[in-house]
C-alpha positions as CSV (number, residue, x, y, z in Angstrom):
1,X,61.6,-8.9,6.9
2,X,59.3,-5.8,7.7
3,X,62.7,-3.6,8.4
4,X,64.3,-4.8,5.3
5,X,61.3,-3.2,3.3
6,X,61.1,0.0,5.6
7,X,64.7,0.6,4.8
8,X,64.2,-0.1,0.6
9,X,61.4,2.2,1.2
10,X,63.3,5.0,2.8
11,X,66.2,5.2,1.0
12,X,65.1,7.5,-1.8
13,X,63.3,9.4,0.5
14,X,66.3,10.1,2.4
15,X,68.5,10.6,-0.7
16,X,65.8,13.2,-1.6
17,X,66.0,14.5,1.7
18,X,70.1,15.0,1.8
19,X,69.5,16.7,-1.7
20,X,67.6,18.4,-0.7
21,X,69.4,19.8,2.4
22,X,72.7,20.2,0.1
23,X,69.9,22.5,-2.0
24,X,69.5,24.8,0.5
25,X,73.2,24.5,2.2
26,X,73.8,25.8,-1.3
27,X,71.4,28.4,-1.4
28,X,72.1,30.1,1.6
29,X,76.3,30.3,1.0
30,X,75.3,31.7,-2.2
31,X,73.4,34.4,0.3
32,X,76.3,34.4,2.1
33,X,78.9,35.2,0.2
34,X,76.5,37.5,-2.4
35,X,75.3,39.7,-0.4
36,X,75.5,43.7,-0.6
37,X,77.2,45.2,2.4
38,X,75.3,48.4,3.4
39,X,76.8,51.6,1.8
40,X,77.8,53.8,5.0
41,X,77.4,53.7,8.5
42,X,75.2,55.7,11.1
43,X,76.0,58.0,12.7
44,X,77.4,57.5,16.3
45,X,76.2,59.7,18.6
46,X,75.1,57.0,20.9
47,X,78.7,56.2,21.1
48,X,79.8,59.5,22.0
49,X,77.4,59.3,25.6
50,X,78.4,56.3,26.1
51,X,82.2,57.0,25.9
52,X,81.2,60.1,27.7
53,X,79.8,58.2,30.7
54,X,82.2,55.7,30.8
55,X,85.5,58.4,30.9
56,X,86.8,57.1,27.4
57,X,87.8,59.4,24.9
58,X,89.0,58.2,21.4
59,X,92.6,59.7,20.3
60,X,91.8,61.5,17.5
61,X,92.7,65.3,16.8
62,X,88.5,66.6,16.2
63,X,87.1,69.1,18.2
64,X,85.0,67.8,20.9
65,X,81.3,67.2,19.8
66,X,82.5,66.9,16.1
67,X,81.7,64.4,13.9
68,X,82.8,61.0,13.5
């Protein structure tokens, strides 16, 4: 008898919960799919030395050292 009213007792607290859940499932593919990509890019120097070290050059027709 004591699980029969522990389970009439939790049932709205669950619902509330799995609304709740759904809420913020919601919330954050709203965010998701919303969201402002950033305008530009940095720069990539970094990627230069590292291509550098590693004997990889890009095929591309720019002067060596020029910007990407």
């Amino acid at each position: 008898m004591s699980t029969v009213n522990f389970e009439r007792r939790s049932a709205p607290i669950q619902r509330l919960l799995w609304w709740l859940a759904l809420l913020l499932l919601c919330a954050r593919l709203g965010f998701v799919l919303t969201h402002q990509p950033l305008a530009g890019f940095a720069n990539q120097f970094d990627m230069l030395r590292n291509t550098g070290c590693l004997g990889l050059q890009p095929l591309v027709d720019a002067a060596p050292g020029a910007a990407t």
